[in-house]
C-alpha positions in Angstrom: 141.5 -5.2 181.6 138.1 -5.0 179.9 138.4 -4.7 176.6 135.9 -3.0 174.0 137.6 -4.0 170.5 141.0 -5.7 169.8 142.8 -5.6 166.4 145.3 -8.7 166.0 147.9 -8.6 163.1 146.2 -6.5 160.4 147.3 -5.7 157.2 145.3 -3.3 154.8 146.5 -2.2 151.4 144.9 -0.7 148.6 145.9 -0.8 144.6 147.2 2.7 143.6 147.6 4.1 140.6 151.2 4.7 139.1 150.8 5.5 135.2 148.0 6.1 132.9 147.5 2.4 132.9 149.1 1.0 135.6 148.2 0.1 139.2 150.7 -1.3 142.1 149.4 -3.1 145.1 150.5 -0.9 148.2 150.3 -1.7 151.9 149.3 1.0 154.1 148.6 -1.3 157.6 151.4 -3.4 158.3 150.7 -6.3 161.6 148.7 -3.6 163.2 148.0 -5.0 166.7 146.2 -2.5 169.4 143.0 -2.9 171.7 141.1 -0.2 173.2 139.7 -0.4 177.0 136.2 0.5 177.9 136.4 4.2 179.2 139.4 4.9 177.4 141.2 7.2 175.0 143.2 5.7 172.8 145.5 7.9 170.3 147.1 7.2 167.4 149.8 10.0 166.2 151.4 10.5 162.9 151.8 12.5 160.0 149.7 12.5 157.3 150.1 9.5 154.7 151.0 7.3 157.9 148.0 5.0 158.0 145.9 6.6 160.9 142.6 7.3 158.8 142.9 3.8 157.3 143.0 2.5 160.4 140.2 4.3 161.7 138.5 3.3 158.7 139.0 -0.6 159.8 138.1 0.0 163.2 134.5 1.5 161.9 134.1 -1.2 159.5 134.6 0.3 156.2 137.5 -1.4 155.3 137.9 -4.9 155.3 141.9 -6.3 156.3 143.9 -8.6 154.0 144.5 -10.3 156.9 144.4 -10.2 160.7 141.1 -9.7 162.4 139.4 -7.1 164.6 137.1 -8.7 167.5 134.7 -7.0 169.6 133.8 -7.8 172.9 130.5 -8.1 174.9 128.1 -8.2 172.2 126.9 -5.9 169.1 129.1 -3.3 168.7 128.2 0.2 168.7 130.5 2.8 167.1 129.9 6.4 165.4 132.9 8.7 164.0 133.4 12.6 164.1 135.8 13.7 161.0 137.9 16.5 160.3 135.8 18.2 158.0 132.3 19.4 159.3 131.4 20.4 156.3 131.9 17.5 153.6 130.6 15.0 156.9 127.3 16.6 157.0 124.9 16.1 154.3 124.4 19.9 152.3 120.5 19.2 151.7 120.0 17.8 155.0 118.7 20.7 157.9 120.2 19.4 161.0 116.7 18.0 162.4 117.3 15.4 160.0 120.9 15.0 160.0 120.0 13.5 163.7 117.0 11.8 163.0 118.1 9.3 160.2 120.9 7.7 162.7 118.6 7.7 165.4 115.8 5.9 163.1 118.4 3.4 162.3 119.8 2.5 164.8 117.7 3.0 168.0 114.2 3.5 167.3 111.8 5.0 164.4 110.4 7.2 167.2 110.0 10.7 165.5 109.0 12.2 169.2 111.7 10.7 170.9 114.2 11.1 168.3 113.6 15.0 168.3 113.7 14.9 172.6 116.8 13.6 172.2 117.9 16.1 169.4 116.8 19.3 171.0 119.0 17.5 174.7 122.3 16.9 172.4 122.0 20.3 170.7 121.8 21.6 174.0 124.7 20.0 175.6 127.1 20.7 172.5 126.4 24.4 172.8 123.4 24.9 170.5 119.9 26.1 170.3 117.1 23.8 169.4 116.0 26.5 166.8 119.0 25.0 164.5 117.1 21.9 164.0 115.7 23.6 160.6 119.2 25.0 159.8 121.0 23.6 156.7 125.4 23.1 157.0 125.6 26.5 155.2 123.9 28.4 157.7 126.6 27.3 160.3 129.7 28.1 161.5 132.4 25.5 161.3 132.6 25.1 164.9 128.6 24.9 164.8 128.9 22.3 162.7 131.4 20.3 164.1 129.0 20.5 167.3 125.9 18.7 164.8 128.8 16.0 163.9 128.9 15.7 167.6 125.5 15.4 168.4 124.7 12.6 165.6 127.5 10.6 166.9 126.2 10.3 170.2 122.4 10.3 169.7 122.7 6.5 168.4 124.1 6.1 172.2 127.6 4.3 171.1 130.4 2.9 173.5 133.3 3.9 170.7 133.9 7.2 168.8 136.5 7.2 166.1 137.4 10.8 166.1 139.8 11.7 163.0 141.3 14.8 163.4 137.9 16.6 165.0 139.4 19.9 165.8 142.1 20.8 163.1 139.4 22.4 160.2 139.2 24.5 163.6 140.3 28.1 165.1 142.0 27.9 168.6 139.5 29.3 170.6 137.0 26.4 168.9 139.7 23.9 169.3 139.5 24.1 172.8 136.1 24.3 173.1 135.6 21.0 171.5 138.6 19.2 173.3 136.6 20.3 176.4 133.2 18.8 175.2 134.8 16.0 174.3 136.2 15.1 177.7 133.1 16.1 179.5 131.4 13.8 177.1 133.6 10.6 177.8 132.7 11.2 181.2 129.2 11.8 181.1 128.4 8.7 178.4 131.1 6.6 179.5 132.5 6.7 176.1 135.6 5.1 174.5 137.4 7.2 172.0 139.8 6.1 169.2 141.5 9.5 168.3 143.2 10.2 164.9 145.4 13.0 165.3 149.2 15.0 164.0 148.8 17.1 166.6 151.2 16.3 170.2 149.4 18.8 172.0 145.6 17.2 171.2 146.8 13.9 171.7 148.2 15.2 174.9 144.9 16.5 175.8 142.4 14.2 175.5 144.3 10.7 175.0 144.9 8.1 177.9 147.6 5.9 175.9 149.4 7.2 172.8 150.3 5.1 169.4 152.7 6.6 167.6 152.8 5.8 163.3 155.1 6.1 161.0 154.7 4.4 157.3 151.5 1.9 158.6 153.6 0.7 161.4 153.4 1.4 165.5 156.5 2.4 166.5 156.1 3.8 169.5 153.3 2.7 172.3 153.1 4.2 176.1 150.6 5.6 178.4 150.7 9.6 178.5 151.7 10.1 182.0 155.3 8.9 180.2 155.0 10.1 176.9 157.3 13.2 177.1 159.9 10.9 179.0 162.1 9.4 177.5 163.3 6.8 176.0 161.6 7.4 172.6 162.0 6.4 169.4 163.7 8.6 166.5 160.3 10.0 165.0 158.7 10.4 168.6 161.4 12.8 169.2 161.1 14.3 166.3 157.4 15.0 166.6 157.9 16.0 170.5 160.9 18.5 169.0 158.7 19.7 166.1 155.9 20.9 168.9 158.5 22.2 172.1 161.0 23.7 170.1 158.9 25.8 167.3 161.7 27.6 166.1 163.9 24.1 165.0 160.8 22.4 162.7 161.8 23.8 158.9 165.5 22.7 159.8 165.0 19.0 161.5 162.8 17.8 158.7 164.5 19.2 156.3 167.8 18.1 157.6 165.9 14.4 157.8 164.4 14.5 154.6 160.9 13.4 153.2 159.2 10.2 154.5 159.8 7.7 151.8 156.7 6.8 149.1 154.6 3.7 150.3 154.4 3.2 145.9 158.5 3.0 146.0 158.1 -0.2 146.6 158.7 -2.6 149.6 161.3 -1.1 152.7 163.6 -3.2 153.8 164.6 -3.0 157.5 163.2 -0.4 159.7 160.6 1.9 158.2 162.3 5.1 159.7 166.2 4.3 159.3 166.3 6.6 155.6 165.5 9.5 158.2 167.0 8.5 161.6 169.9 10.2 162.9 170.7 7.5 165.1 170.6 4.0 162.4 173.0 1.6 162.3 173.9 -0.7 159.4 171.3 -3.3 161.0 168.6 -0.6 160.6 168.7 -0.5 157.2 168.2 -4.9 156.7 165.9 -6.1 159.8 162.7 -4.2 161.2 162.9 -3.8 164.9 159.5 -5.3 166.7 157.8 -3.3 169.5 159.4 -3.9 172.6 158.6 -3.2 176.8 161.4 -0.9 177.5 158.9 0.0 180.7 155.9 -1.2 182.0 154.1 1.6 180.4 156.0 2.3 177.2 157.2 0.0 174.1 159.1 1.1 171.7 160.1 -0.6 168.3 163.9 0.9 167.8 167.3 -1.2 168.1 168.9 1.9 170.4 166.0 1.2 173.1 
């Protein structure tokens, strides 16, 4: 296996407020440990409040973990992200000329010529004309723009793009379209991608293995070629259910309840067992560690 970037045992928290003058230490990464393959798609799936932007945030370098450590490998590491909002990523008083420019000044070569070649090539593979180089966000579309968020995270040339949730600010039709670039894309630049994503069918899509989160913890990790088979933990059913069968998704979670509040305090046992249909006494006092229950798929539940 080549490795791009490993993460070994990280923990993140943050201090959240709880009253007008009160703050509790919460942890929203609990022993995170992943790597991600030259070439490859990694995904991490979850619902929202499950720790996937944090983590992306860890992998970019914004956050720093309490402990555990994330290693590179084979020299300077070379990362850009694509986020869910084209709009709020892209700078309102920048025109798009120089929302590519000041990435490619940094970090390949203050080369005004060159920089602008390689502009007006990007703009061209994403689906756009050169004449939006002197376009400001406002004049886009929100496809359009998630195209420019495209293009400025591959003109610095990287080997990793953290994409969190790139297509679902997005219409169908768009959806598709940029799921397509995407792949063409990893190809074509022999990218790696860490994708952030809620969605089964995205992460079906474009991802090569699949990371399933629940409440900062993995518990569920396989390759896609075995991701609709099972055995699978509780919540991967659950999120396989909530996409297959569209009809049953207001009555499973309700009949399963809310995910429980990170600020509630410390959970004892496994993360899932308050909603699990399946938990046994022992659910609810140990936490269950991930597991090979194939050569492809592991699995963090007691019942696998």
């Amino acid at each position: 296996m080549n490795k791009l970037i490993e993460l070994k045992g990280v923990y993140k928290g943050f201090k959240v407020r709880t009253g007008i003058l009160t703050k509790k230490f919460v942890w929203v990464l609990k022993d995170i440990n992943l790597f991600i393959l030259k070439g490859e798609v990694l995904g991490i799936l979850g619902e929202s409040g499950c720790g996937k932007s944090t983590l992306g945030s860890v992998v970019l370098g914004l956050n720093t973990p309490e402990r555990g450590k994330v290693e590179w490998y084979g020299g300077k590491k070379k990362i850009q992200a694509v986020f869910q909002d084209p709009y709020s990523s892209l700078n309102p008083r920048y025109t798009v000329k120089k929302t590519l420019l000041e990435p490619y000044f940094l970090c390949v070569a203050k080369d005004e010529k060159r920089g602008i070649e390689r502009a007006k090539s990007l703009l061209l593979k994403v689906g756009l004309k050169e004449e939006v180089l002197s376009f400001y966000p406002h004049m886009l579309s929100g496809g359009q723009r998630q195209r420019v968020a495209l293009a400025r995270a591959l003109i610095t040339e990287p080997e990793l793009v953290v994409l969190d949730e790139p297509t679902s600010a997005l219409d169908t039709t768009v959806q598709a379209q940029i799921l397509n670039l995407l792949k063409s894309f990893k190809e074509e630049f022999k990218l790696s991608y860490l994708l952030i994503t809620h969605s089964v069918p995205v992460v079906m899509s474009l991802a090569d293995r699949i990371a399933v989160m629940y409440m900062g913890r993995f518990v569920e990790i396989t390759h896609k070629d075995e991701f609709l088979s099972p055995p699978h933990h509780p919540y991967t059913e659950l999120l396989i259910d909530s996409t297959l069968e569209v009809a049953r998704i207001p009555k499973r979670i309700k009949e399963l309840g809310e995910p429980a509040s990170l600020i509630s305090g410390e959970i004892k046992g496994c993360v899932f067992a308050h909603r699990c249909p399946y938990a046994e006494e022992r659910c609810k006092k140990l936490q269950p560690e991930l597991v090979n229950v194939t050569e492809k798929k592991q699995i963090a539940c007691f019942k696998c």
